[in-house]
N, C-alpha and C positions, 0 to 999 in steps of 0.2 A: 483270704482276700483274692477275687478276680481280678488278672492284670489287667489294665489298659492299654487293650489291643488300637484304640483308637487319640491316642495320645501324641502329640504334635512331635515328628520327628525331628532329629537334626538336620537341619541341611543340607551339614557338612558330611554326613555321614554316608556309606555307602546304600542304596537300595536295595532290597532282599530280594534274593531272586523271586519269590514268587509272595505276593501280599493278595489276600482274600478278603472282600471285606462282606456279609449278607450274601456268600455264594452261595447259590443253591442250584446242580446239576438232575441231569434226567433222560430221560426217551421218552418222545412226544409227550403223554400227557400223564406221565412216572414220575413222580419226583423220587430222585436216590439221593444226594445230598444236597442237606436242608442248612442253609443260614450261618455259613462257615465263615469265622471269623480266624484269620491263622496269617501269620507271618512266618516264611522260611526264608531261614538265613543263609547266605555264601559261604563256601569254605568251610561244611559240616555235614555231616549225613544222619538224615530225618528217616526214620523209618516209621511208616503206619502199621499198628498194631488192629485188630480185629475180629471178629466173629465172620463165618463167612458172610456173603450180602448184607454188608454192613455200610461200604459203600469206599473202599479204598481203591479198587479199581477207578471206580466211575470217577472218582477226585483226581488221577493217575491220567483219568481220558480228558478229565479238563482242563488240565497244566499243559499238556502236551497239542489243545487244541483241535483233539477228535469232538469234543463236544462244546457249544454255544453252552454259555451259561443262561439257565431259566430267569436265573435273578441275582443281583450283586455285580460286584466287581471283582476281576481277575487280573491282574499287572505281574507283570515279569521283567524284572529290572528296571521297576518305574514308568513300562509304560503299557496299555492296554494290550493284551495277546492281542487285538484285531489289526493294532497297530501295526505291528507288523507284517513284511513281506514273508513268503513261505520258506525262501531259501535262507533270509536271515536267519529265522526262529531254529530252522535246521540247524544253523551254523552254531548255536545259541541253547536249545535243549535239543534231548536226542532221549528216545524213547523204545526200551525192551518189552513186549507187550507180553503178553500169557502165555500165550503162544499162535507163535509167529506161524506164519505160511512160507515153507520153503520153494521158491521155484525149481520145476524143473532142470537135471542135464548143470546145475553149475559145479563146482569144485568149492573146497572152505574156503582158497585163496579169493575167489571170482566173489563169493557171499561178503568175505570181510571189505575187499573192495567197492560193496556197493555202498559200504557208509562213507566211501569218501565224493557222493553224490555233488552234495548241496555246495562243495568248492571247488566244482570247477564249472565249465559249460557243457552241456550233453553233448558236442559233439568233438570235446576236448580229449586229448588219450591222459594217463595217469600221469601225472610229474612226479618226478623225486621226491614232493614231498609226501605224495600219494602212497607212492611203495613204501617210501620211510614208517607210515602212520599204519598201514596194514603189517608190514613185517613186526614193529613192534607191536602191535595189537592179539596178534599169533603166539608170540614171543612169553608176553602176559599170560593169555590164556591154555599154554602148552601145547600151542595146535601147530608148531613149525614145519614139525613131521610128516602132518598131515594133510599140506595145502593144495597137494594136488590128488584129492583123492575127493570123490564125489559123497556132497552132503546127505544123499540118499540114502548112503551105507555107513553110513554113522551111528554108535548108538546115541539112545536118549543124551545121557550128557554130554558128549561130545557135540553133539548138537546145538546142547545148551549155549555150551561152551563158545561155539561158533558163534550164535546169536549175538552174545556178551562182545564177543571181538568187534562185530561188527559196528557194536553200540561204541566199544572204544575206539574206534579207528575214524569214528564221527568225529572226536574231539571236542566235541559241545562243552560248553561251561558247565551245564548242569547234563545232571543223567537223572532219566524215571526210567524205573528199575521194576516192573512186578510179577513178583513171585523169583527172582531171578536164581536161586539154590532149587526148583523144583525137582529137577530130572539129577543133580549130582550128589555123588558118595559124601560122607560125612566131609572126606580131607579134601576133595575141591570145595566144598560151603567154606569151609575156613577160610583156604587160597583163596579164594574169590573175594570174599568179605573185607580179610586182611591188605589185598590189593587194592579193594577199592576202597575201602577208608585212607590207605598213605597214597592216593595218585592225586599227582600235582594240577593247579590249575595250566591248561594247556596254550593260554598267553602269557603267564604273569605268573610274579609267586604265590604261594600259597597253593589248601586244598584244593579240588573239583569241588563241584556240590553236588551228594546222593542223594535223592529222592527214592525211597525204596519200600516195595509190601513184604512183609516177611510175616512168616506163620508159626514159626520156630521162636518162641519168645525169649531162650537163652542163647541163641544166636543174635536177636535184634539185641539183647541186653547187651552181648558183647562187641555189638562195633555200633551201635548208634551213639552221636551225641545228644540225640533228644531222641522223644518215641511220641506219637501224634497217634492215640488209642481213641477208634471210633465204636460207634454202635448207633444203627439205625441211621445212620445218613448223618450223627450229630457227631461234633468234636469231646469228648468227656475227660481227658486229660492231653497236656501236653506238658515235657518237662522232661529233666535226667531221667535216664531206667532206674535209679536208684527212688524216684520220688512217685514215677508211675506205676511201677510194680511192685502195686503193694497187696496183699489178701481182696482187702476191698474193692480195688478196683480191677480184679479179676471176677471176683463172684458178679460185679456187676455189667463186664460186657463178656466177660464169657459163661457166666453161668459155672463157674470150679470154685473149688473150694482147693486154695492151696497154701504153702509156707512158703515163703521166700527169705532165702537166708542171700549172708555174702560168699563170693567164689572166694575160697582161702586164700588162691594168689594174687588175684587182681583188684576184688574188693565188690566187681561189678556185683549185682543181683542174679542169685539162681531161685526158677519157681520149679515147686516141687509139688504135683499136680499130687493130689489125694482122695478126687472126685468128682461126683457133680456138684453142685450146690444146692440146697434143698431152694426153692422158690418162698420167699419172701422170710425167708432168715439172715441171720446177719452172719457175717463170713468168722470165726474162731481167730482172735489172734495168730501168729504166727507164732510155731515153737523152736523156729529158729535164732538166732544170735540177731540182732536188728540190722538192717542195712544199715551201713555208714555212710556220716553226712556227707554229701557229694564234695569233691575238693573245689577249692578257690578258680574260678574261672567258669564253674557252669551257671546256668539259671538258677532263681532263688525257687523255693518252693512256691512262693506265689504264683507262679507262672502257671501252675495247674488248672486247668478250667475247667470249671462244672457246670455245662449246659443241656447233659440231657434232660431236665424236664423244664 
């Protein structure tokens, strides 16, 4: 059963940070995604799943308002991204892009400083709260050591790393995150991951909200609460990792052929890559033990969508 995505909400209820309804993004006369119907919700982290050019970026450049939508509607806390002023949405989402352009001649301290831009006046010097938001931001990302030393002689992940700080010392409600584990060692992906799943909303209780690409599909398993698996610019599931990672819907937007069991301690889904997929065959059961049912508090499996064709 397809959910109803367009189903009359509460009133009372909070607005999702980001509600899609018939979006469809692009470059001049490109469409990359087509006809996205998607609700993300506060206080959870969403990761997009993918083939490459499939269109998780480009979705990443809409929410963040590098890109005019072709067609649809785009809302962010209820109300139209146009709606807003630039420095609100700053204050409001904050966006880690592929990769970033380092300016010249700054220090990691001077980079992670520049995310606390959009709260003050350009011609304001740092406040307290400023330095408080960078020094923890360093603190998180293990760069304290490091802040007076130039971003130019940093390796790859330390630079990562830096970028990440910068994104956190934004403070935005929401974070778009993509590809954010590219350049780090297994044990920063963790750290990072592990951090940003438990970091708090930075006015009020509760989580942040992730928005995040990730290509590591037993890492998205192990910290997303929903996974948002595209191909071709279309939505083709949404739902627990436990309900989207299944054989089937690997052969069909990634082309493998693979088993997905449970991690023995946690319960999450592990995919166990076995090949390609032959074209237009059907994916082999799994010969591992079956995923267990998701616990009390996620999505029902209805929530999966199947709109590529």
């Amino acid at each position: 059963m397809t959910p109803d995505l367009h189903a009359v909400a509460d009133p009372e209820a909070e607005a999702p940070a980001f509600r899609m309804r018939g979006l469809s993004l692009g470059y001049d006369d490109r469409t990359v995604v087509r006809e996205v119907d998607l609700d993300i919700p506060h206080g959870c982290t969403t990761v997009l799943i993918g083939a490459n050019g499939c269109g998780k970026t480009t979705l990443l450049k809409g929410l963040s308002r590098q890109l005019k939508p072709l067609a649809g509607t785009l809302e962010a806390d209820g109300r139209g991204v146009r709606q807003w002023h630039s420095r609100q949405y700053a204050r409001s989402v904050s966006l880690l892009p592929q990769s970033p352009v380092v300016p010249e001649g700054l220090t990691v301290a001077e980079l992670v400083e520049r995310g606390r831009h959009p709260h003050r006046r350009w011609w304001g010097a740092p406040s307290p709260d400023d330095d408080a938001a960078v020094a923890r931001a360093m603190e998180l990302t293990e760069l304290t050591a490091l802040a007076g030393r130039p971003v130019e002689e940093l390796s790859g992940g330390q630079r990562q790393r830096a970028w990440i700080a910068l994104t956190l010392a934004q403070q935005a409600r929401t974070m778009l995150l993509d590809e954010p584990t590219s350049y780090l060692d297994l044990a920063h992906q963790v750290d990072l991951l592990d951090m940003l799943r438990g970091l708090e909303h930075p006015e009020g209780p509760g989580r942040a909200t992730v928005v995040a690409v990730l290509h590591e599909l037993n890492l998205a398993a192990r910290v997303a609460d929903r996974l948002v698996a595209m191909a071709a610019g279309r939505i083709v599931a949404v739902g627990p990792p436990a309900e989207v990672l299944t054989p089937e819907l690997l052969a069909e937007v990634f082309g493998l052929r693979a088993d997905v069991v449970p991690d023995p301690v946690g319960g999450r889904p592990v995919v166990l890559p076995r090949g390609r997929a032959r074209e237009g065959a059907h994916p082999a059961p799994s010969t591992g033990t079956p995923v267990p049912t998701p616990a009390a508090g996620t999505r029902p499996a209805a929530e999966t969508v199947r709109n590529l064709s």
